[in-house]
mmCIF file of the N, C-alpha and C atoms, coordinates in Angstrom:
data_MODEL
# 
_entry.id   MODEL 
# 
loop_
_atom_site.group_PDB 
_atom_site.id 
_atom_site.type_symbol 
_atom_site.label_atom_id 
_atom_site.label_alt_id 
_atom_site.label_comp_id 
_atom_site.label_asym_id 
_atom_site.label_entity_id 
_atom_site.label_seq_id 
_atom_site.pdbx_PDB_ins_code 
_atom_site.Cartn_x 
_atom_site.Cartn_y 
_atom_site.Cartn_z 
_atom_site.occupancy 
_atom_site.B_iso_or_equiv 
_atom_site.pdbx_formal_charge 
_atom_site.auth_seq_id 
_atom_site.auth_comp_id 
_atom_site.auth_asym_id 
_atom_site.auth_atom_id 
_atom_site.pdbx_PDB_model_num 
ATOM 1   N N  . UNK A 1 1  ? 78.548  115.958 99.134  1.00 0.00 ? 1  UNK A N  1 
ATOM 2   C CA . UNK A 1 1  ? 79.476  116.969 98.704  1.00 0.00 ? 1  UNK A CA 1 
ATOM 3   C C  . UNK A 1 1  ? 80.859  116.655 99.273  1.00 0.00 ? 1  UNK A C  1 
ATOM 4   N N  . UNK A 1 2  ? 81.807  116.436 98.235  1.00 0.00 ? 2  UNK A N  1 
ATOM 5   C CA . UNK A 1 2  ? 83.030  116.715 98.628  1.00 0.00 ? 2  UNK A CA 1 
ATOM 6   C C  . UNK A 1 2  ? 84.102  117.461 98.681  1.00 0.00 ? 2  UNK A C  1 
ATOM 7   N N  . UNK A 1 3  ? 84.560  118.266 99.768  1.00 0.00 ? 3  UNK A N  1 
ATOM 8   C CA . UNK A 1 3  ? 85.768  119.186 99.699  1.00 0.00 ? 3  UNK A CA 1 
ATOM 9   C C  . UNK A 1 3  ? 87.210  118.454 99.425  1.00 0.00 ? 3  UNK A C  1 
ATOM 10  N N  . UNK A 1 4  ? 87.714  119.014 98.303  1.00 0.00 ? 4  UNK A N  1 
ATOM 11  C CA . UNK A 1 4  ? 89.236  118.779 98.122  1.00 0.00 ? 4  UNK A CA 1 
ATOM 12  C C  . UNK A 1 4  ? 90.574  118.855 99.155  1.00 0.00 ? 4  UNK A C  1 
ATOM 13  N N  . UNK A 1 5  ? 91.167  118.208 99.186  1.00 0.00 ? 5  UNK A N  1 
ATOM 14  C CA . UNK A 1 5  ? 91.865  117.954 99.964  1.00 0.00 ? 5  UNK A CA 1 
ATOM 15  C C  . UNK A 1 5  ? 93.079  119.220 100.151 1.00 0.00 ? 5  UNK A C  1 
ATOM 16  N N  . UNK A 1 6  ? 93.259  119.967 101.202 1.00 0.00 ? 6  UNK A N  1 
ATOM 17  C CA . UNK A 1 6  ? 94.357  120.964 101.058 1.00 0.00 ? 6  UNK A CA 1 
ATOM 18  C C  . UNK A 1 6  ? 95.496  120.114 100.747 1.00 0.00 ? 6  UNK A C  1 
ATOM 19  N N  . UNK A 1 7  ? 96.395  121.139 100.058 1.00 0.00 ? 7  UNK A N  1 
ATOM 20  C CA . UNK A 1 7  ? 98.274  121.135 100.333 1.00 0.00 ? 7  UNK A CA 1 
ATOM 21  C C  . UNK A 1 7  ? 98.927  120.665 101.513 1.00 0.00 ? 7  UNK A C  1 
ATOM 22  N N  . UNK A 1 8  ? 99.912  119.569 101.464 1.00 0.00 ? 8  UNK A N  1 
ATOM 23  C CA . UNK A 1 8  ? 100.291 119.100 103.071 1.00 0.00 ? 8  UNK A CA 1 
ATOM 24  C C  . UNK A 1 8  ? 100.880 119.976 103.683 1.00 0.00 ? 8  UNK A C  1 
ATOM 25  N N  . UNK A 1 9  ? 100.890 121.305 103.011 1.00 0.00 ? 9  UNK A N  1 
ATOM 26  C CA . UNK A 1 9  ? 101.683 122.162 104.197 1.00 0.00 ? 9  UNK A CA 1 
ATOM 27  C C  . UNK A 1 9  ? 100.845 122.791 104.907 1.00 0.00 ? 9  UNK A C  1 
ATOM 28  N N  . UNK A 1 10 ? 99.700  122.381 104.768 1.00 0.00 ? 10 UNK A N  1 
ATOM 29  C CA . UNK A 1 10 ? 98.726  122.883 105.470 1.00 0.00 ? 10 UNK A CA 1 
ATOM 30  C C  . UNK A 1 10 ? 98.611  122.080 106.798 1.00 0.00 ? 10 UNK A C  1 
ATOM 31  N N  . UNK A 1 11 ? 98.508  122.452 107.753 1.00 0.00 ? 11 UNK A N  1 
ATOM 32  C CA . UNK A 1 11 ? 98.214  121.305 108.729 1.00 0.00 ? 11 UNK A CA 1 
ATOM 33  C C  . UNK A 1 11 ? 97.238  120.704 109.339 1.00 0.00 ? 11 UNK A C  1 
ATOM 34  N N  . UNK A 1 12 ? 96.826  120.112 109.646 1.00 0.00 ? 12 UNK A N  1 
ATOM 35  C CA . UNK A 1 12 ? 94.950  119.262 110.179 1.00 0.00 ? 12 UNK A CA 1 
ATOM 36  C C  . UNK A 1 12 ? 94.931  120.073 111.079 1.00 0.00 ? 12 UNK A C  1 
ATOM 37  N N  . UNK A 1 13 ? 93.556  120.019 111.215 1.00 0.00 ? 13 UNK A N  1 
ATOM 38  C CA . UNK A 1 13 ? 92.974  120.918 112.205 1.00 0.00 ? 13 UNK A CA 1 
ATOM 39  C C  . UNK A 1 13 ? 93.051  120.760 113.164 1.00 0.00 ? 13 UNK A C  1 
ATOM 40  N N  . UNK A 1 14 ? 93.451  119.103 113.470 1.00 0.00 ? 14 UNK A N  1 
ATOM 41  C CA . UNK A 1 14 ? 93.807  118.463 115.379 1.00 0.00 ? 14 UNK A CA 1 
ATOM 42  C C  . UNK A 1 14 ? 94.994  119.142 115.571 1.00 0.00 ? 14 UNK A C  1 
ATOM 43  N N  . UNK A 1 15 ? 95.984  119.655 114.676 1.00 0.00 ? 15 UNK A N  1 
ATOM 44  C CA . UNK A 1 15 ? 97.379  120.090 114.958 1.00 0.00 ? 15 UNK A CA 1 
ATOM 45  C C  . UNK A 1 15 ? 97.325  121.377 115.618 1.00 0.00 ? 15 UNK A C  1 
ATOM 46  N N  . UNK A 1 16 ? 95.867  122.669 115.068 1.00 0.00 ? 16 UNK A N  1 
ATOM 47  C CA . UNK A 1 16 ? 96.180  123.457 115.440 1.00 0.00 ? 16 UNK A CA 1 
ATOM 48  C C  . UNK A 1 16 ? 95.405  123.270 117.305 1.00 0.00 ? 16 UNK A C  1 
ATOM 49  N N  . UNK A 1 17 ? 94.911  122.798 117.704 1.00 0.00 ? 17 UNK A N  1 
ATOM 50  C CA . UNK A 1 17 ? 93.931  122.404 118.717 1.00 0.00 ? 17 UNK A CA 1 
ATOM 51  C C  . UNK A 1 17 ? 94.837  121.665 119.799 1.00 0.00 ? 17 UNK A C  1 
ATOM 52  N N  . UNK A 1 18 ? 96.184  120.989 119.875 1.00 0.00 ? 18 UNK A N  1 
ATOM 53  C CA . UNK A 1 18 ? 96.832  120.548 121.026 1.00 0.00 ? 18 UNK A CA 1 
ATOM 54  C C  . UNK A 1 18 ? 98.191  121.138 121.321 1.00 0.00 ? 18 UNK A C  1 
ATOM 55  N N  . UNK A 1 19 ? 99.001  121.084 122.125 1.00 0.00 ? 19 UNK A N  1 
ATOM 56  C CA . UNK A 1 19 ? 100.179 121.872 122.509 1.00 0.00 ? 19 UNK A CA 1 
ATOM 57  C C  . UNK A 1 19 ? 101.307 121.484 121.213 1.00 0.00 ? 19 UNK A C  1 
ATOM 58  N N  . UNK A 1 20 ? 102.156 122.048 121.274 1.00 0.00 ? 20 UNK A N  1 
ATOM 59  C CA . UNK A 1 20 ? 102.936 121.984 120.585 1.00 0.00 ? 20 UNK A CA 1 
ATOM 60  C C  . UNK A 1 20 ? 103.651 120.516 120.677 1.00 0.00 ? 20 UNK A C  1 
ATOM 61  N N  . UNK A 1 21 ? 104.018 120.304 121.200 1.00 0.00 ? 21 UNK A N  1 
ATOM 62  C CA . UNK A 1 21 ? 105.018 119.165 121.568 1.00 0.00 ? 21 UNK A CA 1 
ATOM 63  C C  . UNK A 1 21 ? 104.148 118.014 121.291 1.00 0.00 ? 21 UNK A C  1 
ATOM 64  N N  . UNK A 1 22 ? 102.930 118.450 121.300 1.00 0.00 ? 22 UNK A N  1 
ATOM 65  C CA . UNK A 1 22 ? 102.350 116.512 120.551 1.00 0.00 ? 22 UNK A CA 1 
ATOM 66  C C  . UNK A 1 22 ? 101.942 116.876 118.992 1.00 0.00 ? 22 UNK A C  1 
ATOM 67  N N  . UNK A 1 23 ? 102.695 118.092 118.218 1.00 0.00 ? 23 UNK A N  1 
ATOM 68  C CA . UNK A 1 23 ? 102.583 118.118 116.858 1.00 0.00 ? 23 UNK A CA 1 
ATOM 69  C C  . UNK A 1 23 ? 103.371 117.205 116.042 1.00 0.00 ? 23 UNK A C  1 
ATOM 70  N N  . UNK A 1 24 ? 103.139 116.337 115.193 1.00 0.00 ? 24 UNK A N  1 
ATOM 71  C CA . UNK A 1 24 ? 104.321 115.513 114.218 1.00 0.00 ? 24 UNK A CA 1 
ATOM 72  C C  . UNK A 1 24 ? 103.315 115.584 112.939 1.00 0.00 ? 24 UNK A C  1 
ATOM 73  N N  . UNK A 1 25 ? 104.708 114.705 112.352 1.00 0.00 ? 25 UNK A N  1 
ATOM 74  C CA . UNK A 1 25 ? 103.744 114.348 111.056 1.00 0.00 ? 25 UNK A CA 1 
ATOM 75  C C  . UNK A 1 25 ? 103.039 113.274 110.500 1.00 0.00 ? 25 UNK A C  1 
ATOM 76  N N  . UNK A 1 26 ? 101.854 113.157 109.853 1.00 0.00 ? 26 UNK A N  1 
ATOM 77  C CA . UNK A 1 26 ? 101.099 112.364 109.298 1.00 0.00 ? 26 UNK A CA 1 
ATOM 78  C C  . UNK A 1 26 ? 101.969 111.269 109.037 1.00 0.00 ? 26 UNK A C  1 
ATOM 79  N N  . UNK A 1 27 ? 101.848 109.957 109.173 1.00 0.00 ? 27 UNK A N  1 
ATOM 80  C CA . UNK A 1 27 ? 102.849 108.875 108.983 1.00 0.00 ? 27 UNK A CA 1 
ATOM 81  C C  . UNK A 1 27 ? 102.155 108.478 107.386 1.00 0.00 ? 27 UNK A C  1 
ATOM 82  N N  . UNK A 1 28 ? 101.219 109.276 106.851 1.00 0.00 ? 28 UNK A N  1 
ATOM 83  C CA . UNK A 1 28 ? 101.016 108.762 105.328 1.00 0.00 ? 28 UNK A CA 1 
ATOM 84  C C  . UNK A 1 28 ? 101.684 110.022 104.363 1.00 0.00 ? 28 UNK A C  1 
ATOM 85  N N  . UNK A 1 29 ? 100.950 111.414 104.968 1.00 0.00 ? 29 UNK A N  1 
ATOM 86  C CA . UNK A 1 29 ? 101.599 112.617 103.880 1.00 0.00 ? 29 UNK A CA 1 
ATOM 87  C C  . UNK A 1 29 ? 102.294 113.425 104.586 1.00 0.00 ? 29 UNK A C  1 
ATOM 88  N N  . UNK A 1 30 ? 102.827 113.388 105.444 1.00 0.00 ? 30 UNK A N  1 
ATOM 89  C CA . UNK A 1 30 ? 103.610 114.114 106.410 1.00 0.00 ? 30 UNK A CA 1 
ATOM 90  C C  . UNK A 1 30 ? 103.085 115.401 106.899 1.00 0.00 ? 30 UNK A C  1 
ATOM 91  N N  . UNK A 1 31 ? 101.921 115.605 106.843 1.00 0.00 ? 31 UNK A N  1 
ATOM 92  C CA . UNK A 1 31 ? 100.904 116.871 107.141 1.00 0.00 ? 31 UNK A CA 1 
ATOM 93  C C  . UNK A 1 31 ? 100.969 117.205 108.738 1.00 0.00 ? 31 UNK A C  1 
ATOM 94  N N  . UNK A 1 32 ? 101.225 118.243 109.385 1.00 0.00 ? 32 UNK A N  1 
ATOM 95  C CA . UNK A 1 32 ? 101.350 118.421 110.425 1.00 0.00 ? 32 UNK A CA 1 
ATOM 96  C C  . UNK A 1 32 ? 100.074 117.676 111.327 1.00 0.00 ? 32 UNK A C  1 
ATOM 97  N N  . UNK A 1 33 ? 100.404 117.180 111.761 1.00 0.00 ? 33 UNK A N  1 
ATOM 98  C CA . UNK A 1 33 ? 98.885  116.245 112.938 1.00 0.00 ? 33 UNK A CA 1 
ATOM 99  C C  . UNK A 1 33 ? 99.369  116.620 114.325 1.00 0.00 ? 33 UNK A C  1 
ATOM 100 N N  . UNK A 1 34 ? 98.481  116.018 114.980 1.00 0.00 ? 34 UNK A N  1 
ATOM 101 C CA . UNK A 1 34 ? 98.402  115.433 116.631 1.00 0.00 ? 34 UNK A CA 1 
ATOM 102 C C  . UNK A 1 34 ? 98.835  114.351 116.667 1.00 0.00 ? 34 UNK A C  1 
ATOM 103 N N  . UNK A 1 35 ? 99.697  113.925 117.251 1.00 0.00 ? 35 UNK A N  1 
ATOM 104 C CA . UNK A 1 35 ? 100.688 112.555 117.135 1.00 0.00 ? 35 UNK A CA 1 
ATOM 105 C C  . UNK A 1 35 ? 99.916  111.756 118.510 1.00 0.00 ? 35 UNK A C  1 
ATOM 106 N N  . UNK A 1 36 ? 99.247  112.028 119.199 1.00 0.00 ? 36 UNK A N  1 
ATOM 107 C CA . UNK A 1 36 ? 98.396  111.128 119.897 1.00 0.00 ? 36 UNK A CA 1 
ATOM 108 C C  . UNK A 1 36 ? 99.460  110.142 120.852 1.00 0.00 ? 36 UNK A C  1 
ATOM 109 N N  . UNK A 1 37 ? 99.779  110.822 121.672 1.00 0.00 ? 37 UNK A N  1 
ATOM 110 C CA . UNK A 1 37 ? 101.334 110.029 122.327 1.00 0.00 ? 37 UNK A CA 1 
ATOM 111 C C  . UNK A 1 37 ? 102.356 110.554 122.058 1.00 0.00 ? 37 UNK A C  1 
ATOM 112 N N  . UNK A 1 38 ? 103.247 109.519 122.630 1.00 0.00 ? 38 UNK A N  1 
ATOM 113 C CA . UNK A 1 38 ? 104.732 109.690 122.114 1.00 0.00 ? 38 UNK A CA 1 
ATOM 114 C C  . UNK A 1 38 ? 105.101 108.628 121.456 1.00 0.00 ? 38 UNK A C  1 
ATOM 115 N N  . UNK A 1 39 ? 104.027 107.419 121.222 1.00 0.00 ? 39 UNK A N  1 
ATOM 116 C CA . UNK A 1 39 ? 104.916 106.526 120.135 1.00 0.00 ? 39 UNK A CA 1 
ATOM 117 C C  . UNK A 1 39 ? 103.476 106.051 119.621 1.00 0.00 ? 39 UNK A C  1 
ATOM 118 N N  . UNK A 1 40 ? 102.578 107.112 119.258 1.00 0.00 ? 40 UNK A N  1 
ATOM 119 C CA . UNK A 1 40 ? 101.009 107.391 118.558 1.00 0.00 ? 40 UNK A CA 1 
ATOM 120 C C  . UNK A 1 40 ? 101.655 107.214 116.420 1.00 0.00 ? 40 UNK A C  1 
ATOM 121 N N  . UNK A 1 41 ? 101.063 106.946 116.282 1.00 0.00 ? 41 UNK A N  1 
ATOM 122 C CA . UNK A 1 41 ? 101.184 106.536 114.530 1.00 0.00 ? 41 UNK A CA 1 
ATOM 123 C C  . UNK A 1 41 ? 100.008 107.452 114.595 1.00 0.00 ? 41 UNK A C  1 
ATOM 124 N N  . UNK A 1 42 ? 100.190 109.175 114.067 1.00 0.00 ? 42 UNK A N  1 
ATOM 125 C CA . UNK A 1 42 ? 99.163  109.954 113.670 1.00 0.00 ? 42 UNK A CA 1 
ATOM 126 C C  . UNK A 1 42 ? 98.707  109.701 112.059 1.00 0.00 ? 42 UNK A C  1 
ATOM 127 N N  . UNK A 1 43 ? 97.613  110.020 111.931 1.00 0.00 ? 43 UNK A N  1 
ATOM 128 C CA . UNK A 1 43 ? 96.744  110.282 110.749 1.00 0.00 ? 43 UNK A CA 1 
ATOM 129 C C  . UNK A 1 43 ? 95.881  111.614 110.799 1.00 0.00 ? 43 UNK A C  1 
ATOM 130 N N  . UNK A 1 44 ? 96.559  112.711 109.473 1.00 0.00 ? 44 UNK A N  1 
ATOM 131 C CA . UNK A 1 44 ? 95.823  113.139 109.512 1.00 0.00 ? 44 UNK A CA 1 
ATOM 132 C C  . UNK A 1 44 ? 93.973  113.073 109.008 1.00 0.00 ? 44 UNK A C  1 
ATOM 133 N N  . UNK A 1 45 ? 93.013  113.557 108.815 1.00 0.00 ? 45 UNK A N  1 
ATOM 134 C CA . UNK A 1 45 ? 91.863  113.496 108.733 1.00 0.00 ? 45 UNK A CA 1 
ATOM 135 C C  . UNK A 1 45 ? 91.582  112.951 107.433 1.00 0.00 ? 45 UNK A C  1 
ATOM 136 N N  . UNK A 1 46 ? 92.184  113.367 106.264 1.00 0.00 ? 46 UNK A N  1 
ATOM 137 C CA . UNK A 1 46 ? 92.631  112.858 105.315 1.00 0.00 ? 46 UNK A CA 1 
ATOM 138 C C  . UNK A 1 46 ? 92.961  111.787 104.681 1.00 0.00 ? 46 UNK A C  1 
ATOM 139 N N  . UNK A 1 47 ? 93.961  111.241 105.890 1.00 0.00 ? 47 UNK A N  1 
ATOM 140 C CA . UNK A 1 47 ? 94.561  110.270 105.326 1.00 0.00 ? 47 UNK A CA 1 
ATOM 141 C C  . UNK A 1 47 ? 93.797  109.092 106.321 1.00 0.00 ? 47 UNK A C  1 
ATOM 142 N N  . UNK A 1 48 ? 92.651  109.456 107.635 1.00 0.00 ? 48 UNK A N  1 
ATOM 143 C CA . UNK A 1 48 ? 92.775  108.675 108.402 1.00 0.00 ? 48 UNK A CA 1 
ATOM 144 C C  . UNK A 1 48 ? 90.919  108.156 107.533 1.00 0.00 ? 48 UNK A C  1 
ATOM 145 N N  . UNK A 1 49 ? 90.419  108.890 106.684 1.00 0.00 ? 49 UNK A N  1 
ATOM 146 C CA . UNK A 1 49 ? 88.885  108.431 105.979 1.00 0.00 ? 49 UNK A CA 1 
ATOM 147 C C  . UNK A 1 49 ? 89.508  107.326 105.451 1.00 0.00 ? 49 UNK A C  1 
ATOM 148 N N  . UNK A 1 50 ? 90.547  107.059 104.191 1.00 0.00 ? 50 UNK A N  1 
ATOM 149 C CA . UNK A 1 50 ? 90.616  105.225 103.495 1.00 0.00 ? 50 UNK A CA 1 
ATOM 150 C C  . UNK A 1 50 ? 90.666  104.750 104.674 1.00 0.00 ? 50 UNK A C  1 
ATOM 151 N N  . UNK A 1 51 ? 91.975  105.026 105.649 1.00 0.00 ? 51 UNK A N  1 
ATOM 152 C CA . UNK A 1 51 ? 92.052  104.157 107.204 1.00 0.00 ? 51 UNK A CA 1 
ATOM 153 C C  . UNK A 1 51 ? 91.013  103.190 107.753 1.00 0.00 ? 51 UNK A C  1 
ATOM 154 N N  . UNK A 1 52 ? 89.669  104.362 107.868 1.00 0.00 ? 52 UNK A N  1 
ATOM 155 C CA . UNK A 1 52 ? 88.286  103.580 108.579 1.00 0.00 ? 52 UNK A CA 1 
ATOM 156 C C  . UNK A 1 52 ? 87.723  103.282 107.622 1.00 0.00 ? 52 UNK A C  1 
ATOM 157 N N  . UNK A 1 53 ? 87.412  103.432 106.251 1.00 0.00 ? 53 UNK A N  1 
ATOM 158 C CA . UNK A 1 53 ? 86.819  102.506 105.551 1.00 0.00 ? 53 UNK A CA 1 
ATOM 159 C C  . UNK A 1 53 ? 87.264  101.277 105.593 1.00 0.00 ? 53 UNK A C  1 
ATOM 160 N N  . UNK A 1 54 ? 88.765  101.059 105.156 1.00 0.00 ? 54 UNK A N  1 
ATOM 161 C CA . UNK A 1 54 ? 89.526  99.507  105.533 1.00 0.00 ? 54 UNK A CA 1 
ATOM 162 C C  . UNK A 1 54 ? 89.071  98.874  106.627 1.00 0.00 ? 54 UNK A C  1 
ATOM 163 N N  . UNK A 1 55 ? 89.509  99.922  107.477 1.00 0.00 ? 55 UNK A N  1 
ATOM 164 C CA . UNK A 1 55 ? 89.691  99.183  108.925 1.00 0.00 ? 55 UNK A CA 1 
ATOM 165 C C  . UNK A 1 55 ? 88.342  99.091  110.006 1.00 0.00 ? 55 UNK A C  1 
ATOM 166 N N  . UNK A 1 56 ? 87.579  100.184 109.363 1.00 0.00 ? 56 UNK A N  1 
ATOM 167 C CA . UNK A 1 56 ? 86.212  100.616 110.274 1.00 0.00 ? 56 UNK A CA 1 
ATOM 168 C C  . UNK A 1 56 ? 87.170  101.301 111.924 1.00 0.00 ? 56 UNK A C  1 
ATOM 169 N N  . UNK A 1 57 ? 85.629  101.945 112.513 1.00 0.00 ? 57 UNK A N  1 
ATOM 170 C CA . UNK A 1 57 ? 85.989  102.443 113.688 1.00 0.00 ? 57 UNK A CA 1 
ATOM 171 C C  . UNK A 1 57 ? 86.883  102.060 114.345 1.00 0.00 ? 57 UNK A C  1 
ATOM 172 N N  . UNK A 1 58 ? 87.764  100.624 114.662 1.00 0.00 ? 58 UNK A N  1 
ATOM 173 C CA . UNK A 1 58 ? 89.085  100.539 115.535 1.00 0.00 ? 58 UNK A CA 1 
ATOM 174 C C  . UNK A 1 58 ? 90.209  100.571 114.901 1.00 0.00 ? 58 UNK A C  1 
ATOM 175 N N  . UNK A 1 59 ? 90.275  101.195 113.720 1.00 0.00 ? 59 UNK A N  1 
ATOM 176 C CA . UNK A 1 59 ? 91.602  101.650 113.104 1.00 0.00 ? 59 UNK A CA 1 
ATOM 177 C C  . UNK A 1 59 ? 92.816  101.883 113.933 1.00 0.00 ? 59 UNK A C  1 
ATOM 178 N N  . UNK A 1 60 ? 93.746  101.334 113.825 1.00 0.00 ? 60 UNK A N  1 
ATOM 179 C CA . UNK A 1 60 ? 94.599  101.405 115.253 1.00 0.00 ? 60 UNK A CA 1 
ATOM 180 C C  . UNK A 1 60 ? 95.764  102.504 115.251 1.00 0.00 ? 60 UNK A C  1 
ATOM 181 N N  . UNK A 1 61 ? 95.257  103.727 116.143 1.00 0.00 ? 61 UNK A N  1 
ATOM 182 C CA . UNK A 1 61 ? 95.993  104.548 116.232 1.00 0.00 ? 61 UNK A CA 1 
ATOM 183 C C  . UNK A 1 61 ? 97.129  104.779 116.563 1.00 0.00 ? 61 UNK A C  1 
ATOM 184 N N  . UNK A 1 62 ? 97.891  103.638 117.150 1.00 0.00 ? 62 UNK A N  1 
ATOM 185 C CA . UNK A 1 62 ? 98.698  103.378 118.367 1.00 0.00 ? 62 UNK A CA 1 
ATOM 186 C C  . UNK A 1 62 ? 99.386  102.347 117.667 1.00 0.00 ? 62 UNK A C  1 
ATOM 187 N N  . UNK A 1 63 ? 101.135 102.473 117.680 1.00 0.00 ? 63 UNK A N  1 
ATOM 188 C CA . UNK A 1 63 ? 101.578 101.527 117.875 1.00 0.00 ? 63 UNK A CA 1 
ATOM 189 C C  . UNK A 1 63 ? 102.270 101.054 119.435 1.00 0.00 ? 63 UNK A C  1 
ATOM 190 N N  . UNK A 1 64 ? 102.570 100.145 119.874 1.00 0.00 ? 64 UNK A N  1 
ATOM 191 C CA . UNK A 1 64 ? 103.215 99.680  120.928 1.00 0.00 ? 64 UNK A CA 1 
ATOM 192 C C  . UNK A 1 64 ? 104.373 99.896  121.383 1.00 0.00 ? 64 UNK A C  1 
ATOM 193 N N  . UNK A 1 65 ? 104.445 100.797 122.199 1.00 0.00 ? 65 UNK A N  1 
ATOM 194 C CA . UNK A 1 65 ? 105.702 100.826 122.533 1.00 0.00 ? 65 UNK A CA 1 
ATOM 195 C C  . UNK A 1 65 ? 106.901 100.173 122.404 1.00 0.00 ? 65 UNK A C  1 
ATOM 196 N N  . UNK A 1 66 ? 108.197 100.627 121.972 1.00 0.00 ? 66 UNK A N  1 
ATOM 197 C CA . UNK A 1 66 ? 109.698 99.565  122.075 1.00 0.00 ? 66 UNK A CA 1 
ATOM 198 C C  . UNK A 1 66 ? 109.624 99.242  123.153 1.00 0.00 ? 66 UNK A C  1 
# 
C-alpha cells in the first residue's frame, strides 16, 4: 500500500521532532526537514526513498564542510 505524497508545505515529520534551528529545507522539494548539521544536505522522507533505492543504505547525508 501506498500513501500519496503530501503538499511541500507540509513539513516531514523529522521537522516537527528537532529544535527549531536545525529546521531547513529539503535540498530536492524544499519541504521543511531536519537539516542534520549545519552543512547536512537534508532529505525529506520523500524525497530521501528514490535516494536509497539509487544509493542503498549509505546514501550520503552530509556534505563536507567548506
Amino acid at each position: 500500500m501506498t500513501t500519496s505524497v503530501p503538499p511541500v508545505t507540509e513539513p516531514d515529520a523529522s521537522a516537527m521532532t528537532c529544535p527549531g534551528d536545525q529546521v531547513g529545507p529539503c535540498a530536492t522539494c524544499q519541504r521543511k526537514a531536519h537539516k542534520y548539521g549545519r552543512v547536512g544536505c537534508p532529505l525529506c522522507q520523500w524525497c530521501m526513498a528514490p535516494a536509497m533505492e539509487k544509493w542503498g543504505p549509505g546514501v550520503p547525508l552530509h556534505q563536507p564542510a567548506p
